[in-house]
N, C-alpha and C positions, 0 to 999 in steps of 0.2 A: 504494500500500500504506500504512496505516496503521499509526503509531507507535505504543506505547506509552505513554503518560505518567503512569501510577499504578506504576510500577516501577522502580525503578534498582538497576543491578546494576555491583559494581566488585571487581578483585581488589584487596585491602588489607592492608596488615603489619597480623597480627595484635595485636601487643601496642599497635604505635600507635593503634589503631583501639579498643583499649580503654584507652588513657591519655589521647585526644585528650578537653580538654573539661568541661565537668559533665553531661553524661550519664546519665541511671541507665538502667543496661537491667531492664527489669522481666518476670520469670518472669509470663504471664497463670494462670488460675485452673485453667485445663482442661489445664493440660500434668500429666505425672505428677510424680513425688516423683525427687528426684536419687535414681540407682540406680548408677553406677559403682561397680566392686567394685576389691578392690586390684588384681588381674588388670590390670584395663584400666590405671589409675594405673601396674603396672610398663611397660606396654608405651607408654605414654605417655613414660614415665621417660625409656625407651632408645631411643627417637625423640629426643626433645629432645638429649640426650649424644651419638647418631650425628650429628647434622646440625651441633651443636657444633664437634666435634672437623675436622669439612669448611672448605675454602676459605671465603671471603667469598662467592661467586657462588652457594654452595649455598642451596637455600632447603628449608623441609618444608613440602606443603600438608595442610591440616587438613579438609577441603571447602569447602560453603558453610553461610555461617549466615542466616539466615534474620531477619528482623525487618520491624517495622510502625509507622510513626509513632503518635502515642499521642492523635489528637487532642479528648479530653476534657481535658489536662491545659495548665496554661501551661509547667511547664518542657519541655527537650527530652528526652522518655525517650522509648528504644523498646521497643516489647514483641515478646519474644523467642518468633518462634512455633515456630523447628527452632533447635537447636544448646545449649539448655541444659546439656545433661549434658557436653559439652567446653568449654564455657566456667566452669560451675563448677570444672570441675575445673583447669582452668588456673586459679584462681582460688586453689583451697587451697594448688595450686603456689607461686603467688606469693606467698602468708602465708605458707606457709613456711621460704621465703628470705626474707622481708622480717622475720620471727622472730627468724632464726638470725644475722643481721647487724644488727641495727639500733643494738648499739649497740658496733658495732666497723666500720663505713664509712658513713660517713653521708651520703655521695655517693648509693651504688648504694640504700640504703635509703628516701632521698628520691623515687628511678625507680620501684622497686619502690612505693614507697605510690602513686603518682601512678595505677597501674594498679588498687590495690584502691577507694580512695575516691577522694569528687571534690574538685575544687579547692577547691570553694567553703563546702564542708564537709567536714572529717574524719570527721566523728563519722559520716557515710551514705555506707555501700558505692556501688559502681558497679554491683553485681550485687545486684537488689533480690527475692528469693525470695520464693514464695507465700508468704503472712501465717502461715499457719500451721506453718512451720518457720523464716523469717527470722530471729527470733531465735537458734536454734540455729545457725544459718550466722552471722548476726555475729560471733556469740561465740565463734566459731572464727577466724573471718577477722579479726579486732579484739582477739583474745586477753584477753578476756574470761569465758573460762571459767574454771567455781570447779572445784571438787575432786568434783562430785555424780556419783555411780553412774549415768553412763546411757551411752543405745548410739545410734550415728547414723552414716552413713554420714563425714556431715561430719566429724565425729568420728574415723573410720578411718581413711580417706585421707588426711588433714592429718596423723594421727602417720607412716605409711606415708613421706611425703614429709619427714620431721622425721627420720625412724629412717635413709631409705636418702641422705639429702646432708648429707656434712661440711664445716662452715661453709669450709673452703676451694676448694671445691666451687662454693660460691654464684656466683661469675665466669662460670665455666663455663656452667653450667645456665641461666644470665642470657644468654648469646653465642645457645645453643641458641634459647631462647622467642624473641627479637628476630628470629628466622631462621623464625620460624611465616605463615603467609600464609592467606588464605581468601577463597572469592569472599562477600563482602557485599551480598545482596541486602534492599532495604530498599521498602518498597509504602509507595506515598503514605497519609495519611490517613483517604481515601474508601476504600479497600481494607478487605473483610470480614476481618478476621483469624481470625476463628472459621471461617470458609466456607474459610480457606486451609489452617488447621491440619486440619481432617476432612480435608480433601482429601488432605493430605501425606500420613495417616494411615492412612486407608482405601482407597486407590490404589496397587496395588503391592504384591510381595512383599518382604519385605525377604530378605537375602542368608543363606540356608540354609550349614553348615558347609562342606559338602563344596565352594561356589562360591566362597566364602573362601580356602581351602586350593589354592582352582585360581588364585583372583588371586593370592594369595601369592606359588606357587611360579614364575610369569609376569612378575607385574609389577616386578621387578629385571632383566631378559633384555634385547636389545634387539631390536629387531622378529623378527630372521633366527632367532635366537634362539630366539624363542617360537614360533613357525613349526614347528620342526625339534623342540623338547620337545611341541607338541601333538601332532603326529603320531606320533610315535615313544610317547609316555610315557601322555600324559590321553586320548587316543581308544580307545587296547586295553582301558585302567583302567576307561573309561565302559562300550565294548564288553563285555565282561567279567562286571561289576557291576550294571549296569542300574537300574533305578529301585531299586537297593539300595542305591548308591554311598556316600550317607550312615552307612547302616550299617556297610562296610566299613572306610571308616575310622576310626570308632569302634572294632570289635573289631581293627583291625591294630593302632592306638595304644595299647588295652590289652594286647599284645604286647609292644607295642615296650616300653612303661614299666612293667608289672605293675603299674599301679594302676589300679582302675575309672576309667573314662570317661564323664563323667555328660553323657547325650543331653538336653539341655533348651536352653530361651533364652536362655541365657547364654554361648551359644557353649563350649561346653564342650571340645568334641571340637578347632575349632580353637585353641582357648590350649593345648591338648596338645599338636597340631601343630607350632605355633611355639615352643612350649619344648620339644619333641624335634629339631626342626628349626630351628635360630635362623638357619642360614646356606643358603641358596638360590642362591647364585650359579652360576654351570656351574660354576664348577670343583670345587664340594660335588653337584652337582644328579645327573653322568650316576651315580655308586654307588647313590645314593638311589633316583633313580626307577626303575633297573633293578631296586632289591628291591620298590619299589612294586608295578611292572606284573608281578613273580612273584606274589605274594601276591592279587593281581588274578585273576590266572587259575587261582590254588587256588580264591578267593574263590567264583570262578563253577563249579567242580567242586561246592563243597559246595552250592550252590543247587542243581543241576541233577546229580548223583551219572550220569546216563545217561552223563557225558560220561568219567567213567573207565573204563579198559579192563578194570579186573581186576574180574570178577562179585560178589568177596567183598566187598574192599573198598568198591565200590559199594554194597552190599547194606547194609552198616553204616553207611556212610556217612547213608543212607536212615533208620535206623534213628536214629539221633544226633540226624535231623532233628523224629522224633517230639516231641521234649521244646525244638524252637524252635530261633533261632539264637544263644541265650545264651553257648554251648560256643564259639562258633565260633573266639575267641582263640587257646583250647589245641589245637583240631584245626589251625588255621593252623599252628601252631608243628609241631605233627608229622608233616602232612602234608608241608609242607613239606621238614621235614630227610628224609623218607623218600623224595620226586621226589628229592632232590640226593644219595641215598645214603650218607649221614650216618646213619641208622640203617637197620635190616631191618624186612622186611615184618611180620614175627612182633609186631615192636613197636609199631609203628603199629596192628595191630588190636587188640593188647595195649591201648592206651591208647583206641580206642574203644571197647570193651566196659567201662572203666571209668568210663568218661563215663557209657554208659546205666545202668551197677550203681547210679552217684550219685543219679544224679536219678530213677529209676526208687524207689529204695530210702526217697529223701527226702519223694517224693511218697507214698507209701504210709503214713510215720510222720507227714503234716503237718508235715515240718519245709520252710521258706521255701528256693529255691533262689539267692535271690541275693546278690551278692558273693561267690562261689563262685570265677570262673575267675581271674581277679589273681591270687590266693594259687598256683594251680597254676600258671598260667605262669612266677611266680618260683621254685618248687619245680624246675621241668622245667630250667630254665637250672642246677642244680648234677648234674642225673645221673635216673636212670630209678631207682633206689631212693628218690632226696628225692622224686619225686614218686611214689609208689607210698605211699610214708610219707604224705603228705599227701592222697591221696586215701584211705588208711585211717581218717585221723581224722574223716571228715566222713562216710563214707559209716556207715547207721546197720549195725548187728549185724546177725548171723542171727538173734540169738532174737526182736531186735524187730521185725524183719521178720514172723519164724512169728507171731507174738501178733497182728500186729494184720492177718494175712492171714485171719486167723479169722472178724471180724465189719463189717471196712471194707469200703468201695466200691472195686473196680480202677481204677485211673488206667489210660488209656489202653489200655483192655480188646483190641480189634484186635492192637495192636504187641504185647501180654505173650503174646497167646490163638495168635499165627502162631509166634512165637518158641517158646512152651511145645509145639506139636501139627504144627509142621514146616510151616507155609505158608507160604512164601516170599512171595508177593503176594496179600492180602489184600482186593483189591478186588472180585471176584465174591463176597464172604462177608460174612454178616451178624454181627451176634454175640447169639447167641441165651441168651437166658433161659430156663433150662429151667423155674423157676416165675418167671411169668410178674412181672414189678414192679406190674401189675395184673391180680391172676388175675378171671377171671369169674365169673360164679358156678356156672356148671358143670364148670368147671376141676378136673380130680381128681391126685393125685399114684398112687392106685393102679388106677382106673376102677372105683372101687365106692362110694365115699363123695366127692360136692361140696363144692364149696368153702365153699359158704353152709350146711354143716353141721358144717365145723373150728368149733370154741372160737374166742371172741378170742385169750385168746395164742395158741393154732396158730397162728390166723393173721398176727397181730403176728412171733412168729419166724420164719415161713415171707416175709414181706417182707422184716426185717431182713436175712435172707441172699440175699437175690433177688440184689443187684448184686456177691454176692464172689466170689471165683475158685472156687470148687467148685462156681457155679451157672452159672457161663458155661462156653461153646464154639463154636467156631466153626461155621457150616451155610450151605451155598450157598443162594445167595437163592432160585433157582426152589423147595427143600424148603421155605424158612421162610415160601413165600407162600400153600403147599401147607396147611400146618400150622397157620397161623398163629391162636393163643388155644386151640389144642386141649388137650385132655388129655394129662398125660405118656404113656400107655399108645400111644396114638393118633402122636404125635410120634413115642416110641422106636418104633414098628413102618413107619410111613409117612415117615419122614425121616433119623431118625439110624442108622437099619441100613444108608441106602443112600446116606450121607454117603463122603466119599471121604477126609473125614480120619478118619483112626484112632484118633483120641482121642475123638472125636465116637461113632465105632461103636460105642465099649464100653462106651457107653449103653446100644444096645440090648440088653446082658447083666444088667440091672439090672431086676429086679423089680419093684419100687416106690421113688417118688421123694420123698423126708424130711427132714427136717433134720439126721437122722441121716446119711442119704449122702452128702447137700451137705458134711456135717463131713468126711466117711472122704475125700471125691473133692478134697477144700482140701487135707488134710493129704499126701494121694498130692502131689498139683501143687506144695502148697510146696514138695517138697522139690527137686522139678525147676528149678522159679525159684530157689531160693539155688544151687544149683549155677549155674544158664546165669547168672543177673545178680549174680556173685561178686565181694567185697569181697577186696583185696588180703591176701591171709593174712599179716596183720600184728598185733600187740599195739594199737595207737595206735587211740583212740577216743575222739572230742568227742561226747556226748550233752545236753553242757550251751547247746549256742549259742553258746560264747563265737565272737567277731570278730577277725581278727590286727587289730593296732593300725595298718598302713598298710589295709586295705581302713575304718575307719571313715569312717563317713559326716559329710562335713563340711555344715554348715546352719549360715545365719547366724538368729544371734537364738532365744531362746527364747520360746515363744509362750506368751500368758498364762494362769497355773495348769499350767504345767511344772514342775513339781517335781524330777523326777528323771528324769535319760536314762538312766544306766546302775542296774545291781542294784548290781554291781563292777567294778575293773579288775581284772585279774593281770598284774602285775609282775615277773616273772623267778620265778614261783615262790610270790611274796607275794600276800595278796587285800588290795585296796586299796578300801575304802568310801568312793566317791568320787562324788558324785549327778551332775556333769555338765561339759563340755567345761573351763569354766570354773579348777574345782579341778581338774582333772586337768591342764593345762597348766600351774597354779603348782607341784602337786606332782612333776611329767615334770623341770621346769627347775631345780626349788631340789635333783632327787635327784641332777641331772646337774652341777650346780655342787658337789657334794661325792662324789662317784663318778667323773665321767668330765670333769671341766673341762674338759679340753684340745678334746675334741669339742665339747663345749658352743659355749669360743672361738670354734671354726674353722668352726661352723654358723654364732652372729651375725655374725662376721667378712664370710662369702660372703653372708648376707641381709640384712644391715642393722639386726640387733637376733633377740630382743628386750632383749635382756641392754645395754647402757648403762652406761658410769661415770659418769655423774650423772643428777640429775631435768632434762631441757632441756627441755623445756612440759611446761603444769599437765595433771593427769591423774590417773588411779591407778598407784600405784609400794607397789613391795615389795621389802624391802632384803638384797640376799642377801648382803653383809657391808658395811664399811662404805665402799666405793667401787665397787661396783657394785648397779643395780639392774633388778628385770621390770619392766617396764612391759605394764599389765594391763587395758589399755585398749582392746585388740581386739578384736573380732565373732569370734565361736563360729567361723568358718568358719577366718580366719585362724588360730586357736588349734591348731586340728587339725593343720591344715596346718604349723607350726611342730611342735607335738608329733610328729608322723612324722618332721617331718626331720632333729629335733636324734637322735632314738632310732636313726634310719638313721647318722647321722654318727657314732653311737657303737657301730652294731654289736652293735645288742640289740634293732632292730623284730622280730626272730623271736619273743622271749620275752617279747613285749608281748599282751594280748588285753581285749578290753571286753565286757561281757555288759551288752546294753542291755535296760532296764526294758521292759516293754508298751509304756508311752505312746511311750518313747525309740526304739521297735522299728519304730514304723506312722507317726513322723514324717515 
């Protein structure tokens, strides 16, 4: 068998392996742009500080990292083909201990530089980033940075690691990194690095949330362990859920936290996880996964509704499912209490018929259905009035409803036309156009005059109304194939007299077919849809958009010629002219530093800022008296994320709401 000899592979203490030497490791040209968010940096954070606080024998493995001799160059650098974005970030790590000490131990500061640059020059990092952001990474890592307005990753996360370790702290966190290990695979010379990196690249899935969340809750177990929770916990969960699984637990986690759960690459779903779940070990694990695997087998009722026993609720269930599985949080939540008898039957379809009033009512006015369920799951957690109250406010009126049921298109014509005329299942049935959305031209509404003899506008209004509720009905398919492009007169005699729904036959009582009847047959039907898809008989009504201030939408960075995200905020009452994340975060923190302090405290206190009694790196600062200051140096994403939670810590996110601009709307 034949060796290898273009590859070495070795497990190596991490820090020594980046202090050994003058080394540069060099970023090549084709890897992407550093992307670690603070997310990752905190979980980073509480790695290093767990494996710390462990014996001597403990170690934390980081994987492997990946590298390539450089042989264009005479010094010894390697070019870093996997592992950039953890070694950057060990990287800001390190500047920012070696910041916060350098000139109060000059021992451990000495360690510390020996890890950012090389021996043999100070002045050149060991981490040598594409040319086209280098500079910006020095000048974080070298402290070097002026006062200038800009946004960088590098930039984030070096304050991030400034804001959450008090210089007495530095020891610690220093025990933790020297406890980091990685296998070091490094290819000879002759070795393609371009051919290795496509390959690492394009080879492979990388790890989906819901498989994340299954290492997670496993890999602390020991073997017997994991044995007895797969079986017992993750195969009913899988069973269950099925190629939905991801989904699942995305709308359990917005459940669990009332706050959107954003489904994207950035693992979104699992950093919710692990910050609803920080502790996994059995003795947290059998409560946990037993409300899992419940929630699991509601999960697979609402996919599959056949599998409840009671007709009704099934039947709604089905109905809920019309408008997607967006709802599914708040049906969790009450399905739920209503299997464990915690509430009655009356309520649970009480709370499904308000789901379809919602979205049924919003779809018909063009108002956007999402960020919608959060707000009601925290409504649902204080009582069946707060949420009744809350889905008053979003669900639109009756009158706006009648208005625009006059000349709009029916959203999901089937589900409104079976619900409105009594058909239970709707699948032998077409939904018939009584004037046709393309009439022919022999097409007549009374069988004496064609269609190719109406006026333009005749015919202009006689399409406008084609797709509204007074021109549809339901007709079983063998009539509508019977009929189909005929003349009203011919339809009403040959189809809808011998239709089997009864709203359908009292067609055949009508005369001639007009713009006028299509008005008389809308205004009959409205009146039956505000009855059947009825808003909580309540005073409370948002027609304006606004957003509670914990569902806004957090995004890093404003993209160029953004001007303004929001129109306004409102603030307890007050409208606040505030164009974007930015000022709304200085004026959240400077109202809360003369209003509710004490909250304020006890928010930087448990996060690590952003509030500060002095400027400790350069940056932007704002002085909220004369020994404390913001530090305003954040990504948009962070900001939000602060803003929600100093407003939660004080017990006023209810009275908060943003009404975002267009642009701010579709970002």
């Amino acid at each position: 068998m034949s060796t290898a000899t273009n590859v070495e592979a070795t497990a190596v203490n991490t820090i020594e392996w980046l202090a050994a030497g003058s080394t540069t490791i060099v970023v090549p040209v084709y890897q992407r742009q550093y992307r670690w968010d603070i997310g990752g940096c905190e979980r980073l954070l509480s790695d290093i500080r767990a494996v710390a606080r462990e014996d001597d024998a403990h170690r934390h493995f980081i994987g492997s990292i990946l590298s390539a001799e450089d042989g264009t160059s005479t010094d010894s650098d390697l070019i870093l083909i996997d592992g950039q974005q953890r070694i950057t970030t060990l990287m800001l790590l390190v500047a920012a201990l070696h910041h916060a000490i350098r000139d109060t131990d000059a021992a451990l500061a000495a360690s510390l530089e020996r890890v950012l640059v090389r021996s043999d020059d100070r002045g050149r990092t060991k981490l040598r980033p594409h040319d086209a952001w280098a500079e910006l990474y020095e000048s974080v890592v070298l402290d070097r940075r002026d006062d200038a307005d800009r946004e960088s990753r590098f930039d984030d996360n070096y304050a991030f690691f400034r804001s959450q370790i008090h210089v007495d702290e530095v020891p610690l966190i220093w025990r933790g990194l020297q406890k980091l290990e990685h296998v070091s695979i490094t290819l000879g010379a002759q070795a393609n690095a371009q051919q290795i990196f496509e390959s690492l690249n394009s080879t492979g899935e990388p790890l989906r949330d819901h498989e994340l969340i299954h290492n997670y809750i496993l890999m602390g177990l020991s073997h017997a362990e994991q044995v007895d929770v797969e079986a017992r916990f993750w195969v009913p969960i899988e069973h269950h859920t099925g190629e939905a699984i991801g989904a699942f637990w995305r709308h359990y986690l917005v459940l669990v936290t009332g706050r959107e759960v954003a489904a994207n690459g950035e693992h979104g779903v699992y950093s919710a996880f692990r910050q609803s779940f920080p502790r996994v070990d059995v003795t947290h694990l059998q409560a946990d996964a037993e409300e899992w695997r419940h929630y699991a087998e509601v999960y697979g009722i609402l996919l599959d509704p056949s599998r409840e026993k009671d007709p009704e609720i099934a039947q709604q269930l089905r109905h809920v499912n019309t408008f997607g599985r967006s709802s599914y949080p708040l049906v969790l939540s009450v399905y739920s209490d209503h299997a464990r008898g915690v509430i009655d039957r009356a309520e649970l379809l009480e709370t499904l018929e308000w789901i379809q009033s919602l979205y049924l009512r919003r779809a018909l006015v063009n108002l956007p259905a999402e960020r919608l369920i959060a707000r009601l799951c925290r409504a649902r957690r204080e009582g069946r009035d707060s949420l009744a109250r809350a889905f008053a406010r979003i669900t639109p009126s009756d009158e706006r409803v009648s208005a625009v049921l006059k000349y709009s298109e029916l959203p999901h014509p089937a589900y409104v036309l079976g619900r409105l005329e009594g058909v239970g299942d709707v699948d032998g049935f077409d939904v018939e156009h009584i004037v046709p959305t393309v009439p022919g031209d022999a097409w007549s509404g009374d069988g004496e005059r064609p269609w190719n003899e109406y006026s333009e506008d005749e015919q202009n209004s006689h399409r406008a109304l084609a797709p509204t509720l007074g021109n549809l009905t339901l007709l079983e398919q063998p009539l509508t194939e019977r009929v189909f492009g005929a003349a009203f007169p011919v339809k009403r005699d040959e189809a809808y007299a011998r239709s089997a729904v009864p709203a359908t036959r009292e067609l055949a009582e009508v005369p001639t077919w007009n713009t006028a009847a299509i008005t008389r047959r809308t205004v009959a039907l409205t009146a039956d849809l505000i009855r059947i898809w009825a808003r909580p008989a309540l005073p409370e009504i948002d027609d304006d958009g606004l957003t509670p201030i914990l569902d806004a939408v957090r995004r890093r960075g404003w993209p160029t010629g953004w001007e303004r995200e929001f129109d306004y905020v409102e603030y307890r009452g007050e409208r606040w002219e505030v164009p974007d994340v930015k000022y709304l975060f200085n004026r959240v923190f400077r109202r809360a530093w003369t209003d509710t302090r004490a909250a304020a405290l006890a928010y930087c206190a448990a996060h690590g800022g952003p509030i500060y009694q002095g400027m400790a790196w350069k940056g932007q600062w704002d002085a909220l008296d004369e020994s404390h200051f913001l530090y305003m140096g954040w990504d948009s994403n962070y900001m939000m994320t602060a803003v929600q939670g100093v407003l939660e810590e004080s017990g006023i996110a209810s009275e908060v709401f943003v009404k975002y601009s267009y642009i701010g709307n579709v970002m």
